[in-house]
C-alpha positions, 0 to 999 in steps of 0.5 A: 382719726386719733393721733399716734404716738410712737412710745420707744422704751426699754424693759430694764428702763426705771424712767420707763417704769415710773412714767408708764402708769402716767402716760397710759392713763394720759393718752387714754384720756385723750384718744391718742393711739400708741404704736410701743417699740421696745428697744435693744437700749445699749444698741441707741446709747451705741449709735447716738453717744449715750454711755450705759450706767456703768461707764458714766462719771460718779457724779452722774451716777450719784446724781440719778439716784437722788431722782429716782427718789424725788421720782419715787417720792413724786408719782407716789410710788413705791420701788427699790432703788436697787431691786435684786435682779437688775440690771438683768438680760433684757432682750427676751423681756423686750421681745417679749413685748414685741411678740405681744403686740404683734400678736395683737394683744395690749400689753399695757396690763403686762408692762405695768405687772412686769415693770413692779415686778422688777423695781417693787417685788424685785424678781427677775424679769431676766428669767424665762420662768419668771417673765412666763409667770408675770404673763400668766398674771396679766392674762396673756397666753404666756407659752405661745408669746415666748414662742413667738419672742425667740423667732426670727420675725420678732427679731426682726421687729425689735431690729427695726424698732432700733432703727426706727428710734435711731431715726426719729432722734430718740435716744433714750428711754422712754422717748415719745414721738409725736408727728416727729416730735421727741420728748425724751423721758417720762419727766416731760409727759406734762410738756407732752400733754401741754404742747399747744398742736397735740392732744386737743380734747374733744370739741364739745370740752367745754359742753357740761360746764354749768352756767355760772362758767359758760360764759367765758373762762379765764385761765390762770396758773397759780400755786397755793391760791396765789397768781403766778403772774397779771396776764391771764389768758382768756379761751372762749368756750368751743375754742379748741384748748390745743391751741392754747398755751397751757393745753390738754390741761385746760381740757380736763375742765369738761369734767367739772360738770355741773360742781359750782360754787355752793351759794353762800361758801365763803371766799377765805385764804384757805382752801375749802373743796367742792368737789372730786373729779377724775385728775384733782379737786374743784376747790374754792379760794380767794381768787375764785373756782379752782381745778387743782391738777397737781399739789403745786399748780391749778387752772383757776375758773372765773 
């Protein structure tokens, strides 16, 4: 049975929207199953002392803005940092969600239009003929769903998501809660991912691997083709990687296949790629075959 993640957010959430494309794209590779709670956020921060933005100190506020642009900047985005129509009501929205998913549609084509059309079109998802439109563009039956959004069972759900966060600890948006585990904000999907219990990839990982690493794996984190540290960490092959400290990240090896080293490539200091795979490049340096998973860190093969 796949694990749940239970995915509490906001619509009017810019952390929710920067992470969300990252976090679907994450539980999809890894057959996890989500269970979305949009909550009512004034309502969390109320109960579990947080302060809506307008009440917090300058310097927090001054502070959020620079992350949202390392944000931006980081996930390659490209959003308003003050988009016209927020903050906006974002109760019908939320429960507009709710409505969705109950009705056994996957919202996650929603999401991602609403949550651009907020921070990158900036339109206003506060809007009843506005949030109708952007559901229409997602394919989803737009009249029944706001129909459905306005009644007293969705009420009722959106009533319980509150509760249910409140009760599981998760006091801001996004918060994932894995087996009763709480990762607040879409800053720690890659703790999420990495975390040694949760997310193991399929048993058979490490199956495709061409010959040349079948025998062992030597994992080293590194940046720029240089050892982050002398203690490297071996995981014999069928070994399930959720045990392993670096994680789910160590699982996305199964997609090298049969891309080794091209007899004759050289080994210089620079970085010369192999080849394209679905989370980063295969690419050769000094130190040996080199999954690279983001500009800055890489799992080394050897």
């Amino acid at each position: 049975m796949a694990r749940r993640i239970d995915y509490y957010f906001s619509m009017a959430s810019p952390w929710a929207y920067i992470g969300h494309a990252t976090f679907m794209d994450m539980v999809r590779r890894h057959d996890v199953a989500v269970s979305y709670k949009p909550v009512a956020l004034g309502n969390v921060f109320a109960e579990t002392g947080g302060l809506p933005l307008a009440k917090r100190h300058p310097v927090r506020q001054r502070y959020r803005l620079f992350e949202l642009q390392r944000w931006r900047e980081k996930r390659r985005l490209k959003f308003a940092i003050h988009p016209k129509f927020w903050p906006f009501d974002v109760n019908l929205a939320d429960r507009f969600v709710v409505a969705t998913v109950a009705a056994s549609h996957d919202p996650d084509r929603f999401l991602r239009r609403a949550f651009s059309a907020t921070w990158e079109e900036e339109r206003n998802l506060g809007d009843e003929a506005t949030l109708a439109a952007i559901a229409e563009e997602a394919g989803l039956p737009a009249a029944e769903l706001m129909e459905a959004a306005k009644s007293d069972a969705t009420h009722g759900i959106y009533e319980q998501n509150f509760l249910d966060a409140v009760g599981a600890d998760a006091f801001g948006s996004p918060c994932y809660v894995l087996e009763g585990e709480v990762f607040w904000g879409q800053d720690r999907l890659d703790l999420l991912v990495r975390e040694r219990r949760q997310l193991d990839p399929p048993a058979d990982g490490f199956a495709h691997l061409g010959p040349q690493l079948r025998q062992r794996l030597v994992v080293r984190r590194i940046r720029a083709g240089r050892e982050h540290g002398d203690q490297p960490e071996a995981v014999e092959l069928g070994r399930q990687v959720g045990e392993h400290p670096v994680g789910g990240v160590v699982g996305e090896v199964g997609v090298v296949e049969q891309q080794e080293r091209p007899a004759g490539r050289g080994r210089g200091d620079g970085h010369e790629q192999v080849g394209r795979l679905d989370d980063g490049e295969l690419v050769e340096t000094r130190l040996g075959l080199v999954l690279l998973v983001d500009r800055e860190e890489a799992i080394e093969l050897r």
